[in-house]
Every structure is written in C-alpha cells, then in structure tokens.
N, CA, C and O atoms as CSV, one atom per row, in Angstrom:
chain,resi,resn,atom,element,x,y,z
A,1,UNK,N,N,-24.596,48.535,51.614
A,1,UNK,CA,C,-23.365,48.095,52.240
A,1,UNK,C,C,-22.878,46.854,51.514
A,1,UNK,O,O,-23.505,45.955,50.955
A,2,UNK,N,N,-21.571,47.064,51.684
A,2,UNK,CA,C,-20.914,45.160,50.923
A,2,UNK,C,C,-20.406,44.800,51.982
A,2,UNK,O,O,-19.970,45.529,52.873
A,3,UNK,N,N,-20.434,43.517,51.942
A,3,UNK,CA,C,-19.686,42.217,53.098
A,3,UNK,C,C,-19.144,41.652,52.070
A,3,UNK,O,O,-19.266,41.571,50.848
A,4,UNK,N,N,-18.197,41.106,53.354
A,4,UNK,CA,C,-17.311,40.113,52.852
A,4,UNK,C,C,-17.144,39.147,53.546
A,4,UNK,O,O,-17.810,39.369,54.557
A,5,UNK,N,N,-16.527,37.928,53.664
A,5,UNK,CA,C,-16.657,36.765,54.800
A,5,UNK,C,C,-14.809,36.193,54.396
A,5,UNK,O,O,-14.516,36.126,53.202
A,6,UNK,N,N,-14.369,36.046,54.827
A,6,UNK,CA,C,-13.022,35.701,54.675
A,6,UNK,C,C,-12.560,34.075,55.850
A,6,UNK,O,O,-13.268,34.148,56.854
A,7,UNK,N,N,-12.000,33.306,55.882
A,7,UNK,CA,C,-11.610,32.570,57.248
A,7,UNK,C,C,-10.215,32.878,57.410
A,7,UNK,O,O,-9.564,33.339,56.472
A,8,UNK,N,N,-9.754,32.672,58.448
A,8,UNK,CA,C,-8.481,32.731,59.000
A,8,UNK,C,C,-8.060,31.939,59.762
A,8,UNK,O,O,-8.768,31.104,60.325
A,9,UNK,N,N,-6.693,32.073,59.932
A,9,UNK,CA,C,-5.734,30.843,60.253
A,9,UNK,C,C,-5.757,31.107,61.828
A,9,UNK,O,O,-5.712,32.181,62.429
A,10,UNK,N,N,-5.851,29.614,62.381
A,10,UNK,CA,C,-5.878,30.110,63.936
A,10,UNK,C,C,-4.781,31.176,64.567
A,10,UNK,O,O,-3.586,31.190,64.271
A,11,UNK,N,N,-5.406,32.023,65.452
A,11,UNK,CA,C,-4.918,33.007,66.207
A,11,UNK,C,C,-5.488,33.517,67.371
A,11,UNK,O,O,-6.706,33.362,67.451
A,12,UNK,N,N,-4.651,34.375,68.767
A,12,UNK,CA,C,-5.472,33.871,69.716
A,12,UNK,C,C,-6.583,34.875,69.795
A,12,UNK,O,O,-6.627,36.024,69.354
A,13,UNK,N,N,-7.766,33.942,70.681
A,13,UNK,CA,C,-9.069,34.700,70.887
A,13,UNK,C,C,-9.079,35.726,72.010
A,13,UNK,O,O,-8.087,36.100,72.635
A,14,UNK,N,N,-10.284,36.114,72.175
A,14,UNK,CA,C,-10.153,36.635,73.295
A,14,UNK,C,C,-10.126,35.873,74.652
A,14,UNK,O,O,-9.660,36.469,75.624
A,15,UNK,N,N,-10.504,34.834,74.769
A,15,UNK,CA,C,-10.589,33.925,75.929
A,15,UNK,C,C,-9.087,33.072,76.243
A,15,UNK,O,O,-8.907,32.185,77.077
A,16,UNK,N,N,-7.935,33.764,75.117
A,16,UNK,CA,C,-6.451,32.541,75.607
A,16,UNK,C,C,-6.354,31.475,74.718
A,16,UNK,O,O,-5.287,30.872,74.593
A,17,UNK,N,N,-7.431,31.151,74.036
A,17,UNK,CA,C,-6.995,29.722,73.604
A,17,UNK,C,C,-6.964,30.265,71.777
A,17,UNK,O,O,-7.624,31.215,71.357
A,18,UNK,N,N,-6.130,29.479,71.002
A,18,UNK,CA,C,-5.869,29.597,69.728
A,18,UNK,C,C,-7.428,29.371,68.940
A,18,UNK,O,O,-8.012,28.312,69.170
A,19,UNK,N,N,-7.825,29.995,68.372
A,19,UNK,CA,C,-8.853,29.401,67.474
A,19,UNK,C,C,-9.342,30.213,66.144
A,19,UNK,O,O,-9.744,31.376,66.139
A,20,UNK,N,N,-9.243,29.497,65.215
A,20,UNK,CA,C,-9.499,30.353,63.953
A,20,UNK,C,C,-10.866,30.535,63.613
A,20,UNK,O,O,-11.554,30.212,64.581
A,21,UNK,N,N,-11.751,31.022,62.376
A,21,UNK,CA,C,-12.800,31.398,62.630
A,21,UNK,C,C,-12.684,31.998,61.315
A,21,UNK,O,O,-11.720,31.875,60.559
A,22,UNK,N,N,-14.104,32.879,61.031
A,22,UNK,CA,C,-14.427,34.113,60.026
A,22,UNK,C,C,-14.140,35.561,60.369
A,22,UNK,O,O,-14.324,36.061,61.479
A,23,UNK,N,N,-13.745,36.081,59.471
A,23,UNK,CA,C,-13.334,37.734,59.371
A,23,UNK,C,C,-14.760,38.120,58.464
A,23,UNK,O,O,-15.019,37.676,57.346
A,24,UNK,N,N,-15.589,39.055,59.256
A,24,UNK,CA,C,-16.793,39.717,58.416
A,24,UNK,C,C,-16.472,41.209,58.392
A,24,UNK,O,O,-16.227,41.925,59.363
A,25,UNK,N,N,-16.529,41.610,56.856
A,25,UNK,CA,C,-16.287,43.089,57.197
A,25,UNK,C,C,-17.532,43.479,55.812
A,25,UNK,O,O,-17.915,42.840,54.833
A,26,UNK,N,N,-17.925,45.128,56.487
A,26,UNK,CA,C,-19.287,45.340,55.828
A,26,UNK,C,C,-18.795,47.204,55.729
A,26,UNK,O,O,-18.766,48.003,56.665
A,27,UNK,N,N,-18.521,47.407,54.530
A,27,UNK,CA,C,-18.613,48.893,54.280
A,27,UNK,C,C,-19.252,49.868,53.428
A,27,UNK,O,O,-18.935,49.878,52.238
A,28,UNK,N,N,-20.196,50.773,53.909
A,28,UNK,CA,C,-21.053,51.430,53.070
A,28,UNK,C,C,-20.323,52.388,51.933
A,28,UNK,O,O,-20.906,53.045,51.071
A,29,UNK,N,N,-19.102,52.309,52.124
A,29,UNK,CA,C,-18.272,53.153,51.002
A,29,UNK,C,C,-18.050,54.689,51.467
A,29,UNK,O,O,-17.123,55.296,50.931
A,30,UNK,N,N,-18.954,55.444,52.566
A,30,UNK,CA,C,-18.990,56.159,52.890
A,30,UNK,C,C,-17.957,56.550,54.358
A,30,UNK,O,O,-17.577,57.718,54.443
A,31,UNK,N,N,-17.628,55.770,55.230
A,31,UNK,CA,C,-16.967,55.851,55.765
A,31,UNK,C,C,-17.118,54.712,57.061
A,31,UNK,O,O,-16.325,54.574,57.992
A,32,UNK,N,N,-18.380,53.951,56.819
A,32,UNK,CA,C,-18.559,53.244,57.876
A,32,UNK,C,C,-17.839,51.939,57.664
A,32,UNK,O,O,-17.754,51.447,56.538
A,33,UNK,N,N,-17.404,51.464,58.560
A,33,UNK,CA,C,-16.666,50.054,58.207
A,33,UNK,C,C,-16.793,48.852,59.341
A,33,UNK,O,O,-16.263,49.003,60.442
A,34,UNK,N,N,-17.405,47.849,59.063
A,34,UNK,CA,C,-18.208,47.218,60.486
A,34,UNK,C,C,-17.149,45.796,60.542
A,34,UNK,O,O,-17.425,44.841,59.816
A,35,UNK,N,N,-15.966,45.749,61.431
A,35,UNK,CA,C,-15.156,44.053,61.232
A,35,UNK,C,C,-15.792,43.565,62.154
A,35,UNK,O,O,-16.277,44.317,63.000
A,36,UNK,N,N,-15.943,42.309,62.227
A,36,UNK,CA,C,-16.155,41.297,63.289
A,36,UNK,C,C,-15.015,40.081,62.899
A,36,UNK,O,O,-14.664,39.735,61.771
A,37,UNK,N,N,-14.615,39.618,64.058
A,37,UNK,CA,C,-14.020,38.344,64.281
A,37,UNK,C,C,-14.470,37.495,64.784
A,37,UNK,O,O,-14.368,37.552,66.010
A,38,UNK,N,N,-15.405,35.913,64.062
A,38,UNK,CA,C,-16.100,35.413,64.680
A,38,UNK,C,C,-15.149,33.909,64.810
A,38,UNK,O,O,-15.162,33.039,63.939
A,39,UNK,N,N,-14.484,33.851,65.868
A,39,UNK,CA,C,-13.760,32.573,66.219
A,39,UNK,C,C,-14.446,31.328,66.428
A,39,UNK,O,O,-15.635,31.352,66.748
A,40,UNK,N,N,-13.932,30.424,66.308
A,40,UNK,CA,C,-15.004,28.975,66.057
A,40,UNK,C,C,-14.985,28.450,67.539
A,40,UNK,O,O,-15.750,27.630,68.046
A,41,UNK,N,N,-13.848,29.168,68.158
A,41,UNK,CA,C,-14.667,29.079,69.843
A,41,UNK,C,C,-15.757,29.592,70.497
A,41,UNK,O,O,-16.148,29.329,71.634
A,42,UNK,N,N,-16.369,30.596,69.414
A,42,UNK,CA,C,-17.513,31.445,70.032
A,42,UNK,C,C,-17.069,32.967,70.376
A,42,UNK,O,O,-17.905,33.869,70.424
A,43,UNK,N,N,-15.650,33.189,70.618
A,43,UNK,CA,C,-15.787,34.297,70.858
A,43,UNK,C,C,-15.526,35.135,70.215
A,43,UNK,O,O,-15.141,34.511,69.227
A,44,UNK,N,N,-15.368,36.646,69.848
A,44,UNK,CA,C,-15.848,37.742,68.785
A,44,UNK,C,C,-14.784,38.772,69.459
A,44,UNK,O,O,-14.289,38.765,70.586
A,45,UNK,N,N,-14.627,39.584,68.454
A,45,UNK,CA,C,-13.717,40.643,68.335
A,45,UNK,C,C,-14.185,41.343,67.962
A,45,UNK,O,O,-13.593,41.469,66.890
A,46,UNK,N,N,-15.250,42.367,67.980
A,46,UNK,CA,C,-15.329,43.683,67.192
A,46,UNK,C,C,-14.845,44.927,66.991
A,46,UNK,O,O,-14.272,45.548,67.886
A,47,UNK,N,N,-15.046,45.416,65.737
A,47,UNK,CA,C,-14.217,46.826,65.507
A,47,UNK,C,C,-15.258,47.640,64.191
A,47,UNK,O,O,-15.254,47.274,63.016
A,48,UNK,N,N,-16.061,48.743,64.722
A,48,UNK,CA,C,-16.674,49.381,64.201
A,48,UNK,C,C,-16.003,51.000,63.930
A,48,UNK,O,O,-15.310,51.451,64.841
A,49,UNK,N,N,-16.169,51.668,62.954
A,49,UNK,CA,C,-15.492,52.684,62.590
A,49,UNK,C,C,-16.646,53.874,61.793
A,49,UNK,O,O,-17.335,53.848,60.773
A,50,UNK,N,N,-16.451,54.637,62.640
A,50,UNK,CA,C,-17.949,55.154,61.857
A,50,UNK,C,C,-17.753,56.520,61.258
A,50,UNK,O,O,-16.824,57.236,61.631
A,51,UNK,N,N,-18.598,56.888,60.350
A,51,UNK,CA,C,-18.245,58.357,59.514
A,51,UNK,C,C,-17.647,59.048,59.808
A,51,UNK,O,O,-16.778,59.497,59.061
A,52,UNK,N,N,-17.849,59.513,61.181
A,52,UNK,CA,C,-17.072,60.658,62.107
A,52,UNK,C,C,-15.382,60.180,62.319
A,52,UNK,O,O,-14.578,60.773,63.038
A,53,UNK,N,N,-15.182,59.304,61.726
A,53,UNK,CA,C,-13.748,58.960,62.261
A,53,UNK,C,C,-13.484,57.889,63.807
A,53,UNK,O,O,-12.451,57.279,64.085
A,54,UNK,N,N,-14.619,57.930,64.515
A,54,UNK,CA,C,-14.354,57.388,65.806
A,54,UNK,C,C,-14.255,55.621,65.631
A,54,UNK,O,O,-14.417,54.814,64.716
A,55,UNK,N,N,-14.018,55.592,66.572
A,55,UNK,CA,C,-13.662,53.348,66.417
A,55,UNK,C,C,-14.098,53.004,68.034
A,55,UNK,O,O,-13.831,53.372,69.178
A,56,UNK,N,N,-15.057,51.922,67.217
A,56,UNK,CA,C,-15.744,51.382,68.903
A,56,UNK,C,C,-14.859,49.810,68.766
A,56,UNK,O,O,-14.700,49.256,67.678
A,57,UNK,N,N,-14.390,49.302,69.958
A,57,UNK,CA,C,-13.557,48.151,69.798
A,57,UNK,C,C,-14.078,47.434,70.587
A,57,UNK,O,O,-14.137,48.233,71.522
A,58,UNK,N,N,-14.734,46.087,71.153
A,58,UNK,CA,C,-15.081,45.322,71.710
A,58,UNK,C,C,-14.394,43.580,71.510
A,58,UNK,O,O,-14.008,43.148,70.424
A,59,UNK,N,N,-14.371,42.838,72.724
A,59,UNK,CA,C,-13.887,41.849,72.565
A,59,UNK,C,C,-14.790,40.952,73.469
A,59,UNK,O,O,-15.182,41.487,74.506
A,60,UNK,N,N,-15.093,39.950,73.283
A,60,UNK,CA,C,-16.527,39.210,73.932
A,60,UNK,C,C,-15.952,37.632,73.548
A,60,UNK,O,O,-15.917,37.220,72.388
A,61,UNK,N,N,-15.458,36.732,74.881
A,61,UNK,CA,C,-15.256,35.792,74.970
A,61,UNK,C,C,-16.636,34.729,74.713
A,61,UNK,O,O,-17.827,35.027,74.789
A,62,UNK,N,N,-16.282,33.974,74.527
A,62,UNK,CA,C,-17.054,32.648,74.056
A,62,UNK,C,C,-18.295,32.328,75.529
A,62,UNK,O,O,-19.367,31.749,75.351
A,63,UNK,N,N,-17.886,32.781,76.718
A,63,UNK,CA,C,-18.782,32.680,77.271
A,63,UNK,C,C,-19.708,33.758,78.318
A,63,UNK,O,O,-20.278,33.678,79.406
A,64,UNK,N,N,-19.444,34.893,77.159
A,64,UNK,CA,C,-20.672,35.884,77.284
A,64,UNK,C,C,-19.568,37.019,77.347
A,64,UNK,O,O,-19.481,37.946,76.541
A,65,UNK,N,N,-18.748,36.799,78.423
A,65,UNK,CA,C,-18.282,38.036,79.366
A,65,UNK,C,C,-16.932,38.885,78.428
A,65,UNK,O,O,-16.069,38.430,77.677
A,66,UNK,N,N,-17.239,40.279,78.883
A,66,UNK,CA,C,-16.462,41.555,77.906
A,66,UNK,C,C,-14.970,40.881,78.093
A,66,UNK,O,O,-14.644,39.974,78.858
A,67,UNK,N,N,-14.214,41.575,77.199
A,67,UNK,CA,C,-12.791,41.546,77.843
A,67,UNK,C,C,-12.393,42.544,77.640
A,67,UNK,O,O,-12.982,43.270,76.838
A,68,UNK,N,N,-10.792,43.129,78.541
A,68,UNK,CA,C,-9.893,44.235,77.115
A,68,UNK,C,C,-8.917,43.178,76.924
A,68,UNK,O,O,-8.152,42.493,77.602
A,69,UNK,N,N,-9.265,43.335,75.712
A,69,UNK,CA,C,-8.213,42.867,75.271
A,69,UNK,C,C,-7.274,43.614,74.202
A,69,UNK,O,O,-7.562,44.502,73.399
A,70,UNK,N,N,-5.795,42.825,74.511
A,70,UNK,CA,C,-4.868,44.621,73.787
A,70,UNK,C,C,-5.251,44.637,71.961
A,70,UNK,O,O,-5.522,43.744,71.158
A,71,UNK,N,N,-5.108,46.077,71.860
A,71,UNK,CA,C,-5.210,46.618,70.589
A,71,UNK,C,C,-4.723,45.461,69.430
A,71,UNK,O,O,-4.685,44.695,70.393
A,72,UNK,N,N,-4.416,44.822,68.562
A,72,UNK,CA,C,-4.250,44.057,67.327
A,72,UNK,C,C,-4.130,44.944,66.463
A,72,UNK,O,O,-5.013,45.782,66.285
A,73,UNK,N,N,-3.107,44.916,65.831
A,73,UNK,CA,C,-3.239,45.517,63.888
A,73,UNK,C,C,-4.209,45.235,63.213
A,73,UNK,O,O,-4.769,44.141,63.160
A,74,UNK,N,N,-4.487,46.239,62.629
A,74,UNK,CA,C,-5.424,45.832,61.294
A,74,UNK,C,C,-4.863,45.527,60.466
A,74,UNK,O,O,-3.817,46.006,60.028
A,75,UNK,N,N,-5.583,44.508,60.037
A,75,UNK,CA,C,-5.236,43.991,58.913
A,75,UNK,C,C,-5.649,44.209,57.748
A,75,UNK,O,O,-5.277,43.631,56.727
A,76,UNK,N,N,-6.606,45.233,57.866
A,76,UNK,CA,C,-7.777,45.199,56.188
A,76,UNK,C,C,-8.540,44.367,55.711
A,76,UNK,O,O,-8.610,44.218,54.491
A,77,UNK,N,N,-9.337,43.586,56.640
A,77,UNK,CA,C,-9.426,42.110,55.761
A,77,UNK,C,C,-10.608,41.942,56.665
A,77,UNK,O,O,-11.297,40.924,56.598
C-alpha cells in the first residue's frame, strides 16, 4: 500500500468547530482506498472504499462519540 499525509486548511469538523488537521490516504492500487481526516481537534472523518466498490463513511468527534455527519465531496487528496 502507499500513503500519503497531506495538511489542510481549516474546515469544519465533525464536532462544529473549524479545525484543520492531516488528510491520510493509503491505496493498494487495486481498488482499496483508505482516507482519514485527522483534525487537530481530535476528531476524524473516515472514508474507506473497498475492491467491491462499496464505501464505509464514518465521522467520530473529538470526544469519542459517532456522528452523521452530511456527505462532503471528495476531494482526491
């Protein structure tokens, strides 16, 4: 698999408040593609995409608890 680590310009988290952070993305070339959004508030955005085509989306505030939070564009990155 390759990673990548990117930072980004604040934008909001899942918890409401603005905070920028790292973009990690990890793809085996094959079809799997693993993003995380790790905000410097703690809280995380994930978006996993796996061979089969399917996409698991998770959003996990800074202090533990799930959220939905709405869909975001991809960005590729």
């Amino acid at each position: 698999m390759t990673g990548t680590k990117t930072p980004f310009t604040p934008e909001t988290a899942p918890c409401g408040k603005k905070s920028a952070g790292e973009r990690l993305v990890d793809d085996d070339g094959y079809g799997l593609v693993i993003r995380d959004q790790i905000f410097d508030c703690g809280c995380r955005r994930i978006r996993h995409e796996y061979h089969d085509g399917s996409i698991h989306l998770s959003s996990i505030r800074h202090d533990g608890k799930r959220v939905k939070d709405p869909i975001q564009p991809d960005h590729g990155s």
